[in-house]
C-alpha positions as CSV (number, residue, x, y, z in Angstrom):
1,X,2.1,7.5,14.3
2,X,5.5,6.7,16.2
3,X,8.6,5.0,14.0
4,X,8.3,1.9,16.2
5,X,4.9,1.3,15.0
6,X,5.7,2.3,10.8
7,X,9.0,-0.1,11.3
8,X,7.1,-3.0,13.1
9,X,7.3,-5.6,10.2
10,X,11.2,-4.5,9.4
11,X,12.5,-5.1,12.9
12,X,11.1,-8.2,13.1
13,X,14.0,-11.4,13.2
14,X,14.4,-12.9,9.4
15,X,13.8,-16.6,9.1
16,X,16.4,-18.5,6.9
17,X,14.8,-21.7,7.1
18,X,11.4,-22.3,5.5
19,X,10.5,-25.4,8.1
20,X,10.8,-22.8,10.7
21,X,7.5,-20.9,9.8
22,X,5.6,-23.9,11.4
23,X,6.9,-23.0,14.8
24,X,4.5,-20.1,15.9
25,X,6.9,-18.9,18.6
26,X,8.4,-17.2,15.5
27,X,5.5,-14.9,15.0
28,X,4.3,-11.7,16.3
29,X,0.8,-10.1,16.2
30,X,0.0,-7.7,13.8
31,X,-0.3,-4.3,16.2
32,X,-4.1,-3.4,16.6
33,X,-3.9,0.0,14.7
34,X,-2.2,-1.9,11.8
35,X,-4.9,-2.1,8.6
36,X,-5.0,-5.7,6.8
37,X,-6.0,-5.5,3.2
38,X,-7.8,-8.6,1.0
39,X,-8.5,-8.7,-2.5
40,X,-10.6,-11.7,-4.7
41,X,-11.5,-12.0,-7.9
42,X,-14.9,-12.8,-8.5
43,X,-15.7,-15.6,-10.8
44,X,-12.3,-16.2,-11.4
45,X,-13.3,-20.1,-12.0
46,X,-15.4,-19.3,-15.0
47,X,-12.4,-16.8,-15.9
48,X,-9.7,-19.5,-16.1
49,X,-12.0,-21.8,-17.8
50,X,-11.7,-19.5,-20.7
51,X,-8.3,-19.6,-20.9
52,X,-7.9,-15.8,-18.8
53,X,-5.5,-17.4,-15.8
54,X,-2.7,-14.7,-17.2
55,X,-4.9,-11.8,-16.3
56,X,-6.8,-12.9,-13.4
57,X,-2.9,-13.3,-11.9
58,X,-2.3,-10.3,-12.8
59,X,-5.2,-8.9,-12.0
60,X,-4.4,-10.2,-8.9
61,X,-1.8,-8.6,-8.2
62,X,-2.5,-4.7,-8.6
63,X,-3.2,-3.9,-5.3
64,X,0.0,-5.4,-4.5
65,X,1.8,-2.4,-6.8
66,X,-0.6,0.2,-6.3
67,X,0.0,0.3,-2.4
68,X,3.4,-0.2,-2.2
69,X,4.2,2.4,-5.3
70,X,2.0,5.0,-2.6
71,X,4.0,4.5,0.4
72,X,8.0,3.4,-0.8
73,X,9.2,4.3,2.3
74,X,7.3,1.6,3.9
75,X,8.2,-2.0,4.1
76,X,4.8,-3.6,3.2
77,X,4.2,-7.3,4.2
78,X,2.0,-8.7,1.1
79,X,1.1,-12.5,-0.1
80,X,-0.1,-13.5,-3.8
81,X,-2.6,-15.9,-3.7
82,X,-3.2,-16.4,-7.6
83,X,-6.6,-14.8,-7.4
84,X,-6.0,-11.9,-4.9
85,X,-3.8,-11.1,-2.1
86,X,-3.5,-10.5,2.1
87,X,-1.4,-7.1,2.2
88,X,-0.8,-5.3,5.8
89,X,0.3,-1.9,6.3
90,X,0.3,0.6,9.3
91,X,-2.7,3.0,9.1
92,X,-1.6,5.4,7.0
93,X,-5.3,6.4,6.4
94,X,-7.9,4.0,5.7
95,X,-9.9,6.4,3.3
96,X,-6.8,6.6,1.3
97,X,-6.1,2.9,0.9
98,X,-10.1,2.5,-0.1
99,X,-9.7,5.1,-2.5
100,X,-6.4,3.0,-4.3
101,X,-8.1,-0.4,-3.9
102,X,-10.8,1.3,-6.0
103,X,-8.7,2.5,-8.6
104,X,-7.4,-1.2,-8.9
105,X,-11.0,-2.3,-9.1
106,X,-11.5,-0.1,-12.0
107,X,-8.6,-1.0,-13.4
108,X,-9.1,-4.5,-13.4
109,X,-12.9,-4.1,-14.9
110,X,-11.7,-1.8,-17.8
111,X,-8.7,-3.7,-18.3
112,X,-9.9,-7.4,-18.1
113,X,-13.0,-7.3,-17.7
114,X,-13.1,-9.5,-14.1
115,X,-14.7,-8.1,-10.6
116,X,-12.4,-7.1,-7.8
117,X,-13.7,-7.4,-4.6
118,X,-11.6,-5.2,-2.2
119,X,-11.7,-4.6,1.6
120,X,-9.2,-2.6,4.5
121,X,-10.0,-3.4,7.9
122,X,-8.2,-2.5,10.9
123,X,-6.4,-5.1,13.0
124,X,-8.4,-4.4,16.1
125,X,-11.8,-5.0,13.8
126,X,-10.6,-8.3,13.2
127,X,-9.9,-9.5,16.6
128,X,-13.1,-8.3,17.9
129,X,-15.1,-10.3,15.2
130,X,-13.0,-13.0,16.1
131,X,-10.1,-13.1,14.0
132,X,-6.5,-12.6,14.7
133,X,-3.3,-12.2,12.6
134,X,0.8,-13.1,13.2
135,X,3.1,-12.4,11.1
136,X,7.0,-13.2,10.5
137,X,9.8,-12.5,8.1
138,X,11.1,-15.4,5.4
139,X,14.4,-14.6,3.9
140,X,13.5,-15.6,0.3
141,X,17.2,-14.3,-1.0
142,X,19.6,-12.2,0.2
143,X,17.5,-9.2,-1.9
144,X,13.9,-9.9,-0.6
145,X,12.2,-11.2,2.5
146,X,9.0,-13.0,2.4
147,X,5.9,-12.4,5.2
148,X,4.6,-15.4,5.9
149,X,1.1,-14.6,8.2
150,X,-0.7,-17.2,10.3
151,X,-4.0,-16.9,12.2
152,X,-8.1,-16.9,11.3
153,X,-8.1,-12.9,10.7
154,X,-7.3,-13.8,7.0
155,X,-9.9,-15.7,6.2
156,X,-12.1,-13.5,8.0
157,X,-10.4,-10.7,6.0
158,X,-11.5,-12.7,2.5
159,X,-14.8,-13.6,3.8
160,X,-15.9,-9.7,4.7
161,X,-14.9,-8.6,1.1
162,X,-17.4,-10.6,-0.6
163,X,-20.7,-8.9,1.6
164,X,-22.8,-6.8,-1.3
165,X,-22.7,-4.1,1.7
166,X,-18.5,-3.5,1.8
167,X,-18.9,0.2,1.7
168,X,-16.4,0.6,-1.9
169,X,-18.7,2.9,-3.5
170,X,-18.9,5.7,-0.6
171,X,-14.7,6.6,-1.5
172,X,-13.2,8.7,-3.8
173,X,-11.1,6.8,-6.1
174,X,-7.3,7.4,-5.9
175,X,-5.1,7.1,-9.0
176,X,-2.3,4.8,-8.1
177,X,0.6,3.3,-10.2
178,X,1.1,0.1,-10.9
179,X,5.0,0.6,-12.2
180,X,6.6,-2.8,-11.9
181,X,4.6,-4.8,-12.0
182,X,5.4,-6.9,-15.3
183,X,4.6,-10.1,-17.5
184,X,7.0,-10.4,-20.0
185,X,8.3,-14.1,-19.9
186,X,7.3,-17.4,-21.4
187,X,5.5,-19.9,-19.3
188,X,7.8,-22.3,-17.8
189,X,7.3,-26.4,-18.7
190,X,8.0,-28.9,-16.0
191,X,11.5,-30.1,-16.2
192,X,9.5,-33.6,-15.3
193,X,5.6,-34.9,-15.9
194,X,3.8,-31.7,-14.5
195,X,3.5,-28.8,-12.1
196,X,1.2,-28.7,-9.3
197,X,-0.5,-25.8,-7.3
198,X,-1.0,-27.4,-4.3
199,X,-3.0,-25.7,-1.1
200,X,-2.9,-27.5,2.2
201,X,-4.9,-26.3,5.4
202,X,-4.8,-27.6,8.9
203,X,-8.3,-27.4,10.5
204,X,-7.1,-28.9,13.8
205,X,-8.6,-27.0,17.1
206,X,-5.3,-26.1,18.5
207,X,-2.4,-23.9,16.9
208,X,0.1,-26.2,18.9
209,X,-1.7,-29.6,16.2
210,X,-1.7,-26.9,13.6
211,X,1.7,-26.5,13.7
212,X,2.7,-30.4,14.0
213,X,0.2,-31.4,11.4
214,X,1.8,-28.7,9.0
215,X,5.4,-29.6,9.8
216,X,4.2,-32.8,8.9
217,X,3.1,-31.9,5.4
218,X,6.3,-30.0,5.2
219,X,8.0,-33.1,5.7
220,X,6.6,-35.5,3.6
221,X,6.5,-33.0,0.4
222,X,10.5,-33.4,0.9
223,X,10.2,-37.0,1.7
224,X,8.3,-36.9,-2.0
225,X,9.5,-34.9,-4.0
226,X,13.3,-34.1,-3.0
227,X,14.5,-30.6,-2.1
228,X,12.9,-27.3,-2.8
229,X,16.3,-27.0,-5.2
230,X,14.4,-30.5,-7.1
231,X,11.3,-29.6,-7.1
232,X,11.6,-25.4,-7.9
233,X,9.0,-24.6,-10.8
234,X,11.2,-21.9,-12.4
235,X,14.6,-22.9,-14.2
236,X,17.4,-21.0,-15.4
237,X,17.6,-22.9,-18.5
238,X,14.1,-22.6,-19.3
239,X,13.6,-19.0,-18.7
240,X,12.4,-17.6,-21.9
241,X,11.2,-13.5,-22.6
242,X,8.5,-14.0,-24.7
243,X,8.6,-12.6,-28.4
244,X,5.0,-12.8,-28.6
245,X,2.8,-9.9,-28.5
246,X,-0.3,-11.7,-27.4
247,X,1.7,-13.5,-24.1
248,X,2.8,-9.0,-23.5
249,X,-1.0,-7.7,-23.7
250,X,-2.3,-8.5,-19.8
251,X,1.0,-6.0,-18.7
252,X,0.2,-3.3,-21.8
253,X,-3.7,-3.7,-20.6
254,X,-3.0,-2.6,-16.8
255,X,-0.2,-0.6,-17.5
256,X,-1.6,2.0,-19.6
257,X,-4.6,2.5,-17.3
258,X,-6.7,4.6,-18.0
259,X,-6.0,3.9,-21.3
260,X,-6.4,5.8,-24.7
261,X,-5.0,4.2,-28.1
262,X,-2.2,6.5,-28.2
263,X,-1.3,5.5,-24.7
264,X,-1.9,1.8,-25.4
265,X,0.6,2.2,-28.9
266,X,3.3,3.8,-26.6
267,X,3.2,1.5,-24.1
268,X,3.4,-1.9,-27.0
269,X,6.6,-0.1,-28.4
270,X,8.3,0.6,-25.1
271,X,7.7,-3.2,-24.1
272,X,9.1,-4.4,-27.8
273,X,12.0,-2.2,-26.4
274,X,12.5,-3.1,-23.9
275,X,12.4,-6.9,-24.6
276,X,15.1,-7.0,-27.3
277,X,17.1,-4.4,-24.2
278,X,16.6,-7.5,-22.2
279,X,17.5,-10.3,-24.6
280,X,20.6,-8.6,-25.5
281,X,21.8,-7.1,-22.0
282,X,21.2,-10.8,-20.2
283,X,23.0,-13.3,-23.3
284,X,26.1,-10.7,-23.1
285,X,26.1,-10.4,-18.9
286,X,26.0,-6.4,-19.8
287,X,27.0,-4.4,-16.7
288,X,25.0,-1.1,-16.8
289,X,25.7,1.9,-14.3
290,X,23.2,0.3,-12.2
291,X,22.5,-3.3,-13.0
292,X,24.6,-6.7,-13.4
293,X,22.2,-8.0,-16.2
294,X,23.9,-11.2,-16.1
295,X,23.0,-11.8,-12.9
296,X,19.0,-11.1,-13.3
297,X,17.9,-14.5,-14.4
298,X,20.0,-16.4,-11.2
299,X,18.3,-13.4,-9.2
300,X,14.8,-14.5,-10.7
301,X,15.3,-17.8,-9.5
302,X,16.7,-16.9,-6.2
303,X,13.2,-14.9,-5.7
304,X,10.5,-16.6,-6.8
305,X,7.6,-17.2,-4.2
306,X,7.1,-21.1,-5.3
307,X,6.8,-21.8,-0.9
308,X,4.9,-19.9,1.0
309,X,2.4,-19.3,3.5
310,X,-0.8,-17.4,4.3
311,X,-3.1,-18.9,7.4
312,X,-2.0,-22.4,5.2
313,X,0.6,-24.0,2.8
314,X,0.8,-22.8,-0.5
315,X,3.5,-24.4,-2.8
316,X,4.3,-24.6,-6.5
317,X,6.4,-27.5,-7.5
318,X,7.1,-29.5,-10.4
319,X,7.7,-32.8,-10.6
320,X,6.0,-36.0,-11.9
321,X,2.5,-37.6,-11.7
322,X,3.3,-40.6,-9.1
323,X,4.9,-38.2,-6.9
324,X,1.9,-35.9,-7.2
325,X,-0.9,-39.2,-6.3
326,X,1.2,-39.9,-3.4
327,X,1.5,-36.8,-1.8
328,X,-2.8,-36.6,-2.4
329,X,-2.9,-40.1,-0.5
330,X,-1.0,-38.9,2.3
331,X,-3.2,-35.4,2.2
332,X,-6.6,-37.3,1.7
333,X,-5.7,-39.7,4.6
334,X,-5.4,-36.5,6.8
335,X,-8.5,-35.2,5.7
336,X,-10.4,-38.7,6.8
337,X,-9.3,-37.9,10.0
338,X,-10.7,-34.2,10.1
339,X,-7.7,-32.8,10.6
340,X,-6.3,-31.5,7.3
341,X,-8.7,-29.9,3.7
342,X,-6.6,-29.2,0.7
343,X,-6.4,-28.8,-3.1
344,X,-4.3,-29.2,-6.1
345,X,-4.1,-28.5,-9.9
346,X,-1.6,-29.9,-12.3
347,X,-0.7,-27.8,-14.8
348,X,1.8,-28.4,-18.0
349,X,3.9,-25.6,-17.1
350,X,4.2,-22.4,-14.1
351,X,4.0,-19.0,-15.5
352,X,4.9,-15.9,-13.8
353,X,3.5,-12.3,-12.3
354,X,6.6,-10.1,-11.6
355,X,6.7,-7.0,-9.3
356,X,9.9,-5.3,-9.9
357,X,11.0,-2.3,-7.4
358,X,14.9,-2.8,-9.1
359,X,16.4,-4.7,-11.4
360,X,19.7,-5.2,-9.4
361,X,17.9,-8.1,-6.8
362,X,15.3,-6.2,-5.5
363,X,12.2,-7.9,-7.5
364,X,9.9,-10.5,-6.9
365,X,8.0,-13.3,-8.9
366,X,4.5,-14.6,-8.1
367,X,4.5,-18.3,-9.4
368,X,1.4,-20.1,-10.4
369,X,0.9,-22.6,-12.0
370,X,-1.0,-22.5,-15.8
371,X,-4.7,-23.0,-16.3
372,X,-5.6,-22.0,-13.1
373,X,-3.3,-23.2,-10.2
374,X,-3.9,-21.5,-7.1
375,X,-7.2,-20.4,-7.9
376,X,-8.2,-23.8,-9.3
377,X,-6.5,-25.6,-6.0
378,X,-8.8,-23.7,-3.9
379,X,-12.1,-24.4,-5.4
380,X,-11.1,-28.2,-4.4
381,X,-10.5,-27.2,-0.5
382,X,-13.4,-25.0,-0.4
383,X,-15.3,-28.4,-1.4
384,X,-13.8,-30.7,1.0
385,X,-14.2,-27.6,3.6
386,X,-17.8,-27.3,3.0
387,X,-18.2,-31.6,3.5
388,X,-15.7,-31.5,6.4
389,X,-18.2,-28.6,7.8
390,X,-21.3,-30.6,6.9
391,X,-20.1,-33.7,8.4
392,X,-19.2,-32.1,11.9
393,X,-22.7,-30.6,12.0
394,X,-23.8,-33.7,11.5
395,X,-21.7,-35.5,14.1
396,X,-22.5,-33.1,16.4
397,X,-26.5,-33.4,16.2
398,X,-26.5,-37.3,16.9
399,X,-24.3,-36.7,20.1
């Protein structure tokens, strides 16, 4: 494979401002030979209704390590999605990738007990069922860009994983690491009434209304709720690490996989640690040969994922319950006129999934809201989907 094709996703122009991943000028198509991997976890509704929305987000999130931990060399393009992810990569060997995905399937099962379902298709697969892909770079902070990926290749993506007949079983699995990836702070309240997951997704025929109709929504979240600086889920302030052994057990359950009880009584005592480290290093702004500990918290801040954008909106904002009923008048007014589905949970606080490559800026943070966000947003657009889809069949029949 030649660099140009390995670097594609690097070279491509950063965007600073988050409007600007509306305008799909900005985006370029995934090359063909390019593989596009989806994760889902499967029942995750009846998960979260037992109070497991930590570890399906971090469940969630393996494949996310586990790939990127393979290939460090390679600037991976990945979006958390609560329950599962959309990761692309150039084709490094699909037989290997299947063979990590089902090392994070076992993982998760032994772990947490939940159901990965896991898939790697090729680009050009995807366009010839009908799907396509475009990606482009957000400048999250000046440590970490954001992908941000537009087209009907990701839903296509999710849809495939969950056919009984994905091949999963016919690879050999391949140990992978999931270093970094971490869960070691308190669940954040709302500075104001609530948080809300919210999911919006345009349904219009053209990508030219697509983007106007999502501009549009970008527009009147600011109208309601103020500036992403108002409205950011994660404050400085209220950033806690968590002295509580139960709130550390969904990191010490994937990170010592495969796990024995020696491995799992290692792993506990490292995190204790490792959190007093942390508590001490951060209060005193330590300076260590290779991180500015008092900078880690403004750095947290700087690059949590609370915007962002996978084939639709996905934002995690806090703020209070009139503001929330009349951003779901606007949405539901767009949704009468076929044009717009979404979803939204309110939550009492956000909580966080980490995936730390450095400690010095180069980490990211995977917001969700609490008792199910994301996950629990979605099951209201699939519903309004599935009536939207019902009513057009119908439409369509007495015309």
């Amino acid at each position: 494979m030649d660099n140009q094709n390995l670097t594609f996703y690097s070279r491509l122009p950063v965007i600073e401002n988050f409007s600007e991943i509306v305008q799909i000028d900005r985006y370029s198509p995934l090359p063909d030979d390019w593989l596009v991997v989806a994760t889902d976890i499967r029942g995750s509704t009846i998960a979260i209704d037992k109070g497991d929305y930590k570890s399906v987000n971090m469940a969630g999130a393996t494949a996310i390590a586990a790939i990127c931990n393979a290939f460090p060399s390679l600037d991976i393009p990945y979006v958390f999605g609560g329950d599962g992810i959309t990761l692309a990569l150039p084709d490094v060997g699909k037989k290997r990738i299947m063979g990590l995905l089902k090392f994070c399937r076992e993982a998760v099962k032994s772990s947490f007990g939940l159901e990965l379902a896991v898939g790697c298709y090729r680009m050009k697969e995807l366009r010839t069922a009908g799907g396509d892909i475009s990606v482009c770079r957000f400048k999250l902070s000046e440590h970490v860009t954001q992908p941000i990926f537009w087209g009907s290749g990701v839903d296509l993506a999710e849809e495939m994983i969950k056919d009984p007949s994905n091949p999963i079983d016919q690879f050999e699995t391949v140990p992978g690491s999931f270093e970094g990836l971490e869960c070691r702070w308190n669940e954040v309240p709302s500075d104001k009434d609530e948080i809300v997951s919210i999911i919006i997704k345009s349904v219009a025929d053209s990508q030219q209304e697509r983007s106007r109709l999502y501009k549009a929504c970008l527009r009147q979240i600011d109208q309601i709720y103020g500036t992403p600086q108002q409205y950011a889920p994660i404050r400085k302030d209220k950033m806690r690490l968590t002295a509580s052994p139960l709130n550390l057990r969904t990191e010490l359950s994937i990170r010592s996989h495969p796990a024995t009880f020696i491995k799992k009584i290692r792993y506990f005592l490292k995190l204790v640690c490792m959190q007093i480290a942390g508590w001490f290093l951060m209060k005193n702004s330590i300076e260590t040969e290779q991180t500015r500990w008092g900078e880690y918290k403004t750095d947290f801040v700087k690059n949590a994922d609370f915007r962002k954008f996978n084939d639709g909106l996905k934002l995690v904002v806090s703020g209070t319950t009139v503001q929330r009923q009349k951003l779901r008048s606007y949405l539901a007014d767009q949704y009468r006129d076929g044009t717009v589905v979404f979803g939204t949970h309110s939550s009492p606080a956000s909580m966080t999934t980490c995936f730390v490559k450095s400690y010095q800026g180069n980490h990211i943070h995977f917001i969700d809201g609490t008792d199910g966000g994301y996950a629990a947003a979605s099951v209201e657009l699939k519903q309004r989907l599935k009536a939207l889809q019902k009513k057009r069949k119908s439409y369509k029949r007495t015309v």
